[in-house]
Structure formats: structure tokens, C-alpha cells
C-alpha positions as YAML, in Angstrom:
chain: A
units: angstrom
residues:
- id: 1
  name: UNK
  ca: [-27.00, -32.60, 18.04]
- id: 2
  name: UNK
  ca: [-24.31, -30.09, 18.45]
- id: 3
  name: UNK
  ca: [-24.16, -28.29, 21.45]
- id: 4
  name: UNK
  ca: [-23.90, -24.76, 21.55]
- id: 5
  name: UNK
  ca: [-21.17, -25.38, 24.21]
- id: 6
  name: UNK
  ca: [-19.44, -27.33, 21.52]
- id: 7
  name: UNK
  ca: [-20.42, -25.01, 18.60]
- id: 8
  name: UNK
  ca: [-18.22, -22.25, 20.83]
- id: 9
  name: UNK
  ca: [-15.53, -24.52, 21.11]
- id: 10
  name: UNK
  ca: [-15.25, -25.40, 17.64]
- id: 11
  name: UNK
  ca: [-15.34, -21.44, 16.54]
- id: 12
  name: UNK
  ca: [-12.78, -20.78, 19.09]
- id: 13
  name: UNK
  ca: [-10.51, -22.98, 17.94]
- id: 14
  name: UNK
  ca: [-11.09, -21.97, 14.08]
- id: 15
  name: UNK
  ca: [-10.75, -18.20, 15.99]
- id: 16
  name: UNK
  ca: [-6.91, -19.16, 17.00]
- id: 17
  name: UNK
  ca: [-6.46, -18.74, 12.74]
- id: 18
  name: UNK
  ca: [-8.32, -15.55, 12.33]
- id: 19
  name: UNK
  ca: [-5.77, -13.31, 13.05]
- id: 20
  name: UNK
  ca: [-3.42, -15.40, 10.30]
- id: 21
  name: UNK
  ca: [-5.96, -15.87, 7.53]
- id: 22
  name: UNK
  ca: [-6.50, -11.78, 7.95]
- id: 23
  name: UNK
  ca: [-3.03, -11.43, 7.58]
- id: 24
  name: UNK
  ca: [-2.89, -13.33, 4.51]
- id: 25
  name: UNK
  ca: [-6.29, -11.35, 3.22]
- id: 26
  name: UNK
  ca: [-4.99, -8.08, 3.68]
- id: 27
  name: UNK
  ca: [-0.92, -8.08, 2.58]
- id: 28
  name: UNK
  ca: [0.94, -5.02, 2.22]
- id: 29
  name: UNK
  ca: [0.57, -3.68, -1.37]
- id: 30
  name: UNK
  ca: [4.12, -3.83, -3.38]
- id: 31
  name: UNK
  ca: [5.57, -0.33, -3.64]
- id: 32
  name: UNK
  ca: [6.10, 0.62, -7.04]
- id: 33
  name: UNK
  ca: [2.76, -0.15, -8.89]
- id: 34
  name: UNK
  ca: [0.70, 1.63, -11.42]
- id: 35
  name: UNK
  ca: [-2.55, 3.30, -10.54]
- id: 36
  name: UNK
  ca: [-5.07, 2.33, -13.26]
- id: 37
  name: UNK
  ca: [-8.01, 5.46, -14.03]
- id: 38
  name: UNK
  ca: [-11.05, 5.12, -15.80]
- id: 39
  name: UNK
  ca: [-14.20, 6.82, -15.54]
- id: 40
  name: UNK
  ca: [-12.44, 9.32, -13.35]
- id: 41
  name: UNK
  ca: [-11.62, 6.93, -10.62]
- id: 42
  name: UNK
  ca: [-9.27, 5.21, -9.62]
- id: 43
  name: UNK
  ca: [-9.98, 1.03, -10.61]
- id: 44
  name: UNK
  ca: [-7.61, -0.96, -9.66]
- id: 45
  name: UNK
  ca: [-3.25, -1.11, -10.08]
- id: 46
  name: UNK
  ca: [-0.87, -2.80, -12.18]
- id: 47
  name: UNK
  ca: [3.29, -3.20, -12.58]
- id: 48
  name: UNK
  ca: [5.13, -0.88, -14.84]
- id: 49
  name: UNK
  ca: [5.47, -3.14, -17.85]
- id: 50
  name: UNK
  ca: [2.00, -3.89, -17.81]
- id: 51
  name: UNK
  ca: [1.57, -0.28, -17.66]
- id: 52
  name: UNK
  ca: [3.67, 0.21, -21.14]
- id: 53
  name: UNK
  ca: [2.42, -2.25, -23.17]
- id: 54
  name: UNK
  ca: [-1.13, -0.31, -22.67]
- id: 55
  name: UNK
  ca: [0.66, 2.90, -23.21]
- id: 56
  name: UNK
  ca: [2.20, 1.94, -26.33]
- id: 57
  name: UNK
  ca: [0.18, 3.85, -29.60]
- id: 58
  name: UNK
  ca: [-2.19, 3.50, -30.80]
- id: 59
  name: UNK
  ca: [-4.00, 2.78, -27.83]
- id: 60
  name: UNK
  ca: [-6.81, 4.03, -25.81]
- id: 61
  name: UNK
  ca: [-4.20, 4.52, -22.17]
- id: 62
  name: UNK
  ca: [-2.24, 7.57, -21.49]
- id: 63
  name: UNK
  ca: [1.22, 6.37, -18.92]
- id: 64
  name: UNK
  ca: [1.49, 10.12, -17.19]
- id: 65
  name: UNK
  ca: [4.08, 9.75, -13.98]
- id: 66
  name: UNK
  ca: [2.51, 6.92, -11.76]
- id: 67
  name: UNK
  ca: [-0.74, 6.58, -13.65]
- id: 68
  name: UNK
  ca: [-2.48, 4.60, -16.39]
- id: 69
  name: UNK
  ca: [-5.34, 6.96, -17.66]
- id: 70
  name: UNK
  ca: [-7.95, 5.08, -19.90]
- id: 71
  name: UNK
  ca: [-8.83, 8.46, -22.44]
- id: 72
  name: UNK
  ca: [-12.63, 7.77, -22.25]
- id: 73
  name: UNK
  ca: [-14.53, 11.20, -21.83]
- id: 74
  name: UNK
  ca: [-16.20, 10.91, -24.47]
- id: 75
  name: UNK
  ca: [-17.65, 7.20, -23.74]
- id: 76
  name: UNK
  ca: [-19.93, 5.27, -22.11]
- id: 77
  name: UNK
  ca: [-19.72, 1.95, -20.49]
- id: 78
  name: UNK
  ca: [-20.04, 0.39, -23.93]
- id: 79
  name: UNK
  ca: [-17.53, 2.40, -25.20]
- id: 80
  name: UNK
  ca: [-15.28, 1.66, -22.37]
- id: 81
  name: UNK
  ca: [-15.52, -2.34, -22.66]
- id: 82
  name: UNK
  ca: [-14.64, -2.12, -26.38]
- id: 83
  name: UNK
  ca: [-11.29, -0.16, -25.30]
- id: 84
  name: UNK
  ca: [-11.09, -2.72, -22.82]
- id: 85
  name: UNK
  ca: [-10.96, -5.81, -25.11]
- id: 86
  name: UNK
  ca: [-8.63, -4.44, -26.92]
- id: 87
  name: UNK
  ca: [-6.47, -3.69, -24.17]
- id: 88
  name: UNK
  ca: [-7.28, -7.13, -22.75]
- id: 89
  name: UNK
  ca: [-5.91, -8.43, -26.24]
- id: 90
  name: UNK
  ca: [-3.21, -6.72, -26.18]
- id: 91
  name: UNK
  ca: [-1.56, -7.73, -22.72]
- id: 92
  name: UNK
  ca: [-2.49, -11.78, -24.17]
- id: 93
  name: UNK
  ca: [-0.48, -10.99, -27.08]
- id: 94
  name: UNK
  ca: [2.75, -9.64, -24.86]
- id: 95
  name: UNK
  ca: [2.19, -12.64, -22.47]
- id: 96
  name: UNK
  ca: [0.87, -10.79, -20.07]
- id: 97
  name: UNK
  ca: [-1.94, -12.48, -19.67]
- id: 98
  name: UNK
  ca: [-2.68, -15.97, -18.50]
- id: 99
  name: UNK
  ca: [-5.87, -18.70, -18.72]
- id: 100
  name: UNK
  ca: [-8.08, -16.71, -20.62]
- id: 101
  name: UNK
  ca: [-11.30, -17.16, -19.77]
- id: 102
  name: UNK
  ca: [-14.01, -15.53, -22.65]
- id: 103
  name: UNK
  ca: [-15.35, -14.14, -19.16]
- id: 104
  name: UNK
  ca: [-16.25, -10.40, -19.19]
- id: 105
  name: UNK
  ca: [-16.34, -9.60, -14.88]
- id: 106
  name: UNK
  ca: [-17.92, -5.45, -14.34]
- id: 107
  name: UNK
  ca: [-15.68, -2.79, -13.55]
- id: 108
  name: UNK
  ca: [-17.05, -0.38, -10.51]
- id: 109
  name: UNK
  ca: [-15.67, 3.64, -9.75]
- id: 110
  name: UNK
  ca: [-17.23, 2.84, -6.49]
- id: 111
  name: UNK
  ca: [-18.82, 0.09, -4.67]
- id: 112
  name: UNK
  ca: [-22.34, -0.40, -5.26]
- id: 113
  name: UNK
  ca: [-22.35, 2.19, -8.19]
- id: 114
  name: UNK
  ca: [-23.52, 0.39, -11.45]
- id: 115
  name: UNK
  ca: [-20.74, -1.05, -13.71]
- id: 116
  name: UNK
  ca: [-18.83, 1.59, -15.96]
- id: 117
  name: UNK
  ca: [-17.39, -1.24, -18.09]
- id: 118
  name: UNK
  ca: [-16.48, -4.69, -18.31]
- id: 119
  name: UNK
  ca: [-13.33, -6.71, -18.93]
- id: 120
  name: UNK
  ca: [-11.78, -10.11, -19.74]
- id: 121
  name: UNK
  ca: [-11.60, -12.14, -16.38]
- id: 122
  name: UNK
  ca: [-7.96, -12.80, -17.00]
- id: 123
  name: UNK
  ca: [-7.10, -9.29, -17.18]
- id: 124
  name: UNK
  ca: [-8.33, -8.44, -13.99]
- id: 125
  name: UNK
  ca: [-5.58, -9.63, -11.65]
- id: 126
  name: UNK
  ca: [-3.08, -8.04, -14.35]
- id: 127
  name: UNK
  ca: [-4.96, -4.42, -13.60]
- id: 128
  name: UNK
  ca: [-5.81, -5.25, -10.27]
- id: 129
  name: UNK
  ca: [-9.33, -4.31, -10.51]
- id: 130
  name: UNK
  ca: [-12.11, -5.22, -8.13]
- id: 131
  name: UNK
  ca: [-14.01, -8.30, -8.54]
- id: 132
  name: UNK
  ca: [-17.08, -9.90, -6.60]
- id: 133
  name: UNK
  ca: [-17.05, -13.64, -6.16]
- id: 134
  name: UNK
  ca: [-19.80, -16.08, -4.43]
- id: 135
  name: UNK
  ca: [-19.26, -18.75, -1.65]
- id: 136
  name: UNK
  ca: [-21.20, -21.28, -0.49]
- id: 137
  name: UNK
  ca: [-20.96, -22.58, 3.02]
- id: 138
  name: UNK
  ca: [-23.05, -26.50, 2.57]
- id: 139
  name: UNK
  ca: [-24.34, -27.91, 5.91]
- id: 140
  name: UNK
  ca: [-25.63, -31.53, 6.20]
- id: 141
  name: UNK
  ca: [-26.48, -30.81, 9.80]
- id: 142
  name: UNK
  ca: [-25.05, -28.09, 12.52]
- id: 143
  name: UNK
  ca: [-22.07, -30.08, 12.64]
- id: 144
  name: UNK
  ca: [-21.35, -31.81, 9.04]
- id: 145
  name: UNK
  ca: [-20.42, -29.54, 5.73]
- id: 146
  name: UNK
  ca: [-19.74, -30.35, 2.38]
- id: 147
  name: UNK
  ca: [-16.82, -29.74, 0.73]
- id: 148
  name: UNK
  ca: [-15.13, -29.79, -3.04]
- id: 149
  name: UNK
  ca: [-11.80, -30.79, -3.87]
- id: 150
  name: UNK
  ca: [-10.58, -27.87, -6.83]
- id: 151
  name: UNK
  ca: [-9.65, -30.01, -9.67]
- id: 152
  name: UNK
  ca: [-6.02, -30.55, -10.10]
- id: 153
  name: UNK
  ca: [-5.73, -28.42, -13.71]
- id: 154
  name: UNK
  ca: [-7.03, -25.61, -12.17]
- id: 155
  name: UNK
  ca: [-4.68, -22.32, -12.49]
- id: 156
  name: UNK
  ca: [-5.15, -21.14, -8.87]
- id: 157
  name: UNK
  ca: [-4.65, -23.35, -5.83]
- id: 158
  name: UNK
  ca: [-5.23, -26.46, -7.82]
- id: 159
  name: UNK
  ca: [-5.93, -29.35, -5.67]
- id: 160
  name: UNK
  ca: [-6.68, -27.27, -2.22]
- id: 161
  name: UNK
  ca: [-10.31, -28.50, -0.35]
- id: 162
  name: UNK
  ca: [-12.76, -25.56, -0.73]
- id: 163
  name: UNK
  ca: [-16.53, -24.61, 0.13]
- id: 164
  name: UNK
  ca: [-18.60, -26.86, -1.94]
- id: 165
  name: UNK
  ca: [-19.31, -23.84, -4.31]
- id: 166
  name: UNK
  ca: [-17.28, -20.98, -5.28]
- id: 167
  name: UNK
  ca: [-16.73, -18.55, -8.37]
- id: 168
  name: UNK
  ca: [-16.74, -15.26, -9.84]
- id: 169
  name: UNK
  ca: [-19.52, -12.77, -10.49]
- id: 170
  name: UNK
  ca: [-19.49, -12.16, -14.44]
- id: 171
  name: UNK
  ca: [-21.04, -8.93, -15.51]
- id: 172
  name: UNK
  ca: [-24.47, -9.03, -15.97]
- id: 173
  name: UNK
  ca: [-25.52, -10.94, -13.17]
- id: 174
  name: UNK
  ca: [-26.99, -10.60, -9.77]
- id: 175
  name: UNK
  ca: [-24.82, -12.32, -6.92]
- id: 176
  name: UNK
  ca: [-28.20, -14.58, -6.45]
- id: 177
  name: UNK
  ca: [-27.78, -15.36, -10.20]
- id: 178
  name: UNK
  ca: [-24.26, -15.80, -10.24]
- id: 179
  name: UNK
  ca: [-24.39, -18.57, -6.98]
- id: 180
  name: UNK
  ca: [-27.31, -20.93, -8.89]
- id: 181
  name: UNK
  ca: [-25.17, -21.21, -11.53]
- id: 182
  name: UNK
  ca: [-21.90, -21.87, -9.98]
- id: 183
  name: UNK
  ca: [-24.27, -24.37, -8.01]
- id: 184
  name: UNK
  ca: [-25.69, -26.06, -11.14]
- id: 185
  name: UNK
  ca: [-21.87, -25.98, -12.69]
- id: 186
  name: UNK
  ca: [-19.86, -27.36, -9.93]
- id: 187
  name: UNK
  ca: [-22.60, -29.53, -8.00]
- id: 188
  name: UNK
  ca: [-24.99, -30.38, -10.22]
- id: 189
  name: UNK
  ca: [-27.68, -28.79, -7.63]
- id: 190
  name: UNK
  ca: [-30.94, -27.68, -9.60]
- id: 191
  name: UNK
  ca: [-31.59, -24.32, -9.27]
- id: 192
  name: UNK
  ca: [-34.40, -24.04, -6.27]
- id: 193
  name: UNK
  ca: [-33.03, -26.64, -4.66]
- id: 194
  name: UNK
  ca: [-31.37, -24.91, -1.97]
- id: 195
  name: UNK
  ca: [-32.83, -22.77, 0.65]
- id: 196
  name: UNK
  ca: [-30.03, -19.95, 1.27]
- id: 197
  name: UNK
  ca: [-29.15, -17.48, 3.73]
- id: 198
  name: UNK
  ca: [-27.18, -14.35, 3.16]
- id: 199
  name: UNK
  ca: [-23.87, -14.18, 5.45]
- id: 200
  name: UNK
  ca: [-21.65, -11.64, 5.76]
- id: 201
  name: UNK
  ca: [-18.87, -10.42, 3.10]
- id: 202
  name: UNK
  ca: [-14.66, -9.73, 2.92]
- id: 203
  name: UNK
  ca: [-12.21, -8.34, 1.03]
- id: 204
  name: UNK
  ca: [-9.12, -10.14, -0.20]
- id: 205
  name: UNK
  ca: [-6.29, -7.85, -1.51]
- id: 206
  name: UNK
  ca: [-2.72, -9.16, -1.54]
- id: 207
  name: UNK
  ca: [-0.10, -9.88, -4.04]
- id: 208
  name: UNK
  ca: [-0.84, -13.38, -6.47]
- id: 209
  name: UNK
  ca: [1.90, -14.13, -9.49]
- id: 210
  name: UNK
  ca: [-1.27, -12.64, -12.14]
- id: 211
  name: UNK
  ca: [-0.76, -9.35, -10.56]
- id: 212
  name: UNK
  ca: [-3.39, -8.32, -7.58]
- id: 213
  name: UNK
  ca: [-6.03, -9.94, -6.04]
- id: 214
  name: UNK
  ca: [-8.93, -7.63, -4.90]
- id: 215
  name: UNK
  ca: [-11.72, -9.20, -4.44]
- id: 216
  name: UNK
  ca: [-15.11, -8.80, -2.39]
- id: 217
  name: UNK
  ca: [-16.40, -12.50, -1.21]
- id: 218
  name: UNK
  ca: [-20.30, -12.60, -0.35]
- id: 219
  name: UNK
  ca: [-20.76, -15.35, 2.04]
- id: 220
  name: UNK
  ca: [-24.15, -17.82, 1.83]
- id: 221
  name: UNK
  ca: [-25.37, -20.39, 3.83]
- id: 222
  name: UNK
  ca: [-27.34, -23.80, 3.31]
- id: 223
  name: UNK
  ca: [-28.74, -26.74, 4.37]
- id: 224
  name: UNK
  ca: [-28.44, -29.74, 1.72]
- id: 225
  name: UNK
  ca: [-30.16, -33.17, 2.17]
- id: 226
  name: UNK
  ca: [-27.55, -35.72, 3.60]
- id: 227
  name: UNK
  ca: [-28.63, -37.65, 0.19]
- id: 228
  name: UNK
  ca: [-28.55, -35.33, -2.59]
- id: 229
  name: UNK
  ca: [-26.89, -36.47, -5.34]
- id: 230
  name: UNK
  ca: [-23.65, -33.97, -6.34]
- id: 231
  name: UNK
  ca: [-21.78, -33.82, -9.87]
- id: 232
  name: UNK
  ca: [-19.57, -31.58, -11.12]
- id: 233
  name: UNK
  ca: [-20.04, -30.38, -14.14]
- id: 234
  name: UNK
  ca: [-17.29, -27.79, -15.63]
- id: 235
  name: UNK
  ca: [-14.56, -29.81, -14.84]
- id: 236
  name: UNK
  ca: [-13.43, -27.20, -12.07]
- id: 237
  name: UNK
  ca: [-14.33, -30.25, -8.99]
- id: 238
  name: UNK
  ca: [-12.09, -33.63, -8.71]
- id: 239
  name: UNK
  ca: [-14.15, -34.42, -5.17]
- id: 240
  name: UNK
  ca: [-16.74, -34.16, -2.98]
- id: 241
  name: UNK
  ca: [-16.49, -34.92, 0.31]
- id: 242
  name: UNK
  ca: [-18.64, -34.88, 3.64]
- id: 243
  name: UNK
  ca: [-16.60, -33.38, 6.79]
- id: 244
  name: UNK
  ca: [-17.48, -33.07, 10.35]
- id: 245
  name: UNK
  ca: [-15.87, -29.43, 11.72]
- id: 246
  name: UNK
  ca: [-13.04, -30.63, 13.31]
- id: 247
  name: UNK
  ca: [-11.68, -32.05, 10.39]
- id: 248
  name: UNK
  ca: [-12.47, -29.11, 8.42]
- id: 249
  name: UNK
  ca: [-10.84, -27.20, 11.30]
- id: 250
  name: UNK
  ca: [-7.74, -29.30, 11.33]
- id: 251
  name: UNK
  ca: [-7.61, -29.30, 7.61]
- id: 252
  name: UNK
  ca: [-7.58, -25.53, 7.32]
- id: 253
  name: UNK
  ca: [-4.91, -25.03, 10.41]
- id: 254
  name: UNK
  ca: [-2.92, -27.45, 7.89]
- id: 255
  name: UNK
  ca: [-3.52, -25.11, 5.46]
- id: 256
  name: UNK
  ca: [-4.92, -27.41, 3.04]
- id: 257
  name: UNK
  ca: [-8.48, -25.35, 2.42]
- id: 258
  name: UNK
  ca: [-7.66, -22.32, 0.43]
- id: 259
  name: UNK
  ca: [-7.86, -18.88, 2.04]
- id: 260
  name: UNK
  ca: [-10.99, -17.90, 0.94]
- id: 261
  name: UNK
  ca: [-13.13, -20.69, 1.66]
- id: 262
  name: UNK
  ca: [-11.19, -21.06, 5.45]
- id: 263
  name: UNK
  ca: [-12.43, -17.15, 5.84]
- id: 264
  name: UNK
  ca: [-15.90, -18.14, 4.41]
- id: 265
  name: UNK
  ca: [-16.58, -20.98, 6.76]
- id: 266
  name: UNK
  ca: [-15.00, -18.99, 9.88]
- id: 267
  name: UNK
  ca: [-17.58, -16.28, 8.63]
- id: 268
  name: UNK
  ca: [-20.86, -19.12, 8.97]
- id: 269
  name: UNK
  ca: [-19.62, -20.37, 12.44]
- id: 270
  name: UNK
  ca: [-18.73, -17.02, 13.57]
- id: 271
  name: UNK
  ca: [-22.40, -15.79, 13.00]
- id: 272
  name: UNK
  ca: [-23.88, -19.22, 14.47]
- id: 273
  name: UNK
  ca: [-22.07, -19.02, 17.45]
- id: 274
  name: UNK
  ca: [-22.74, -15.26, 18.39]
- id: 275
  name: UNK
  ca: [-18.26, -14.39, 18.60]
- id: 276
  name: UNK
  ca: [-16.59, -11.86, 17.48]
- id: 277
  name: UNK
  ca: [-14.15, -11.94, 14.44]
- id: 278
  name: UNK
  ca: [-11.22, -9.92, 14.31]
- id: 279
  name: UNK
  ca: [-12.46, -5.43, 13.64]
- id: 280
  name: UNK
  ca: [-12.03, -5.08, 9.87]
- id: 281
  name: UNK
  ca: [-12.54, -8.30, 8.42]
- id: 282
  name: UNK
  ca: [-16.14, -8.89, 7.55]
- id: 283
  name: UNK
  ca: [-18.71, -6.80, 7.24]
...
């Protein structure tokens, strides 16, 4: 049973990395960049030469000083993804683009607005637009979780320990929607199968070699039995493996869980043991 004395001084010691992991969450944006319009808002921002391949005619962008303009008055959200996979196309073709996906993720003007278009998941990092992405935190009991190895071919952070499931929010579905599936594709858990609670949420936005990562990370919670069976089943999981916290803790402080899941799993034992997380990082 873990104590809640215990529980405090597991957080506190995962607390010691807060103020590092927020660092890395929330890097100084490169000067220089691109601000990317559609829909009258601003969406996300990109480099220069991503900037002029999209500019180039015939195409649907207008380059005027420091801004990419999508010209799309005249359309609606259909209208705008069509534009869009062209575009996406386009920036594959220059090598601009890398792992593409077949993944179309929504484009918001603002958050919580519906979608005003969606694009190719590999073109989002390129353009820097907003994404929404889902993260388990697995408990066996207060003091065991669950964790996946990310397969070794993976693009980003192959190889790194993570929660047990992560991934992105494709258009179309809700984040409930979007975290059975990732559960069914990277565990092999049957949807209903988990009783979840909501946590809290963050926003990554720093510098990656695609271009810029901005992306919202809605934190859940669950119990699993200490004997269900887990399979992987998208090729995206080399391991599973069953951790007490101070390993995980250790393991992240060695930096060998990536930065999302280390802010995700600060997030659950944050809330559990009633302490404060650095102003500005969840919410």
C-alpha cells in the first residue's frame, strides 16, 4: 500500500524535473519563421523555404512580407482541406516532407472552435500547426504503472520508454475516440475495458528537425488488471514493461522516457498527491 507520505515523496522527487521538462516544453521560438493564415487566423509557422515552395504558382498561398496567406474566402472547410492536400503534396514532392502518414489531423483558428480544415499529419510539424494528442497514464496499483517501449523504426524518439498509450487525434474524432483506438492499436486493450479518468492537459511548442512542435496533450488515467494480457498491434511498441515509480522516476531523470510521457505521468502524481506543478504548465 503506498503511503501518502511516500506518494509525496515520490512526486517531490519527480518535482526536482519539473522546472527542466517545462523548459524543454516551452523553447524559445526561432526568429525568422513564417506566419501561416488561413481562415483569417493565424494557424501555425513555418521556415522561409517552406514558405516558397507553397508560394510558387499555381498555388492556393500568397508569400506577402512575413506571411503565408492560404487565398480561401471563398471556401469552406472542405474547400480548405482540398487546397491543403495539394499543398501537403507539394512540400512531399520538394522533400519537405517526411514519414507520410495518409493521416488527415483538424486544423483550429482557435481552440475549441470546430475544425476549419484538415491536413496530412506529416505536414503539420512543417507548418507548425496545432495538434491534439492522447496519453495514457496505466496503473497496476498506486505504486506500479505500465509502460511501452516506442519501437525502434519509429521516426520520433525511437526506442525512448513512454506511457503505455500515446498518439495523435486525427480529424474526425473525439479525444475519447481517439484514446480506445490508440488503446486497441498499441495494447491490444478491448475497447470498454478500461475505466478512465480525465487528467489535466499541456502544451508542447519547441523546435523538432520536421519544423515545430505544437501540440496540446490531454492527460488520462487508469487502472489495468495486474494480468491483462497486452499486444501491440501497429508495430509502433517493441515492449511492455511493469515499473514501480522510482524506477520510472529514475528512468525519466536519465532522460530515457520521452518528454511528453515524463510531463504526463508528473501530471497523474501531481493530481494524486494534492502539489503544485510549476504556474503555466498544465491546465
Amino acid at each position: 500500500m503506498l503511503t501518502a507520505d511516500r506518494l509525496h515523496e515520490h512526486v517531490q522527487r519527480l518535482q526536482q524535473q519539473a522546472d527542466r521538462l517545462q523548459r524543454r516544453a516551452h523553447q524559445p521560438i526561432p526568429p525568422g519563421l513564417v506566419s501561416v493564415w488561413m481562415a483569417g487566423a493565424q494557424v501555425g509557422s513555418t521556415t522561409p523555404d517552406v514558405a516558397r515552395v507553397l508560394a510558387r504558382p499555381p498555388s492556393g498561398f500568397l508569400l506577402l512580407d512575413d506571411a503565408l496567406l492560404l487565398q480561401d474566402d471563398d471556401f469552406d472547410a472542405a474547400g480548405r482541406t482540398a487546397l491543403l492536400g495539394e499543398a501537403a503534396l507539394r512540400l512531399r514532392d520538394a522533400g519537405l516532407l517526411t514519414g507520410w502518414r495518409d493521416e488527415a489531423l483538424a486544423i483550429h483558428a482557435r481552440r475549441g472552435d470546430d475544425p476549419i480544415a484538415a491536413i496530412e499529419r506529416a505536414a503539420c510539424r512543417p507548418l507548425g500547426i496545432r495538434t491534439d494528442a492522447v496519453h495514457l497514464n496505466a496503473f497496476i496499483d498506486d505504486e506500479t504503472l505500465v509502460v511501452a517501449r516506442r519501437a525502434a523504426s519509429k521516426q520520433i524518439d525511437p526506442g525512448l520508454w513512454d506511457n503505455l498509450v500515446g498518439g495523435m487525434v486525427p480529424a474526425g474524432e473525439s479525444l475519447e475516440q481517439a484514446l480506445t483506438r490508440e488503446a486497441w492499436e498499441e495494447a491490444g486493450i478491448e475497447p470498454g475495458r478500461l475505466a478512465i479518468q480525465r487528467g489535466r492537459r499541456f502544451h508542447v511548442r519547441r523546435p523538432v528537425p520536421e519544423g515545430l512542435q505544437s501540440e496540446i496533450i490531454h492527460v488520462f488515467d487508469a487502472m489495468l488488471p495486474a494480468d491483462l494480457p497486452l499486444q501491440n498491434r501497429d508495430g509502433e511498441v517493441d515492449d511492455f514493461e511493469q515499473r514501480r515509480l522510482p524506477e520510472v522516476i529514475a528512468a525519466i531523470e536519465r532522460d530515457e522516457f520521452t518528454l511528453e510521457s515524463a510531463l504526463v505521468t508528473l501530471d497523474a502524481l501531481a493530481r494524486r498527491a494534492g502539489i503544485a506543478t510549476p504556474a503555466g504548465l498544465y491546465y
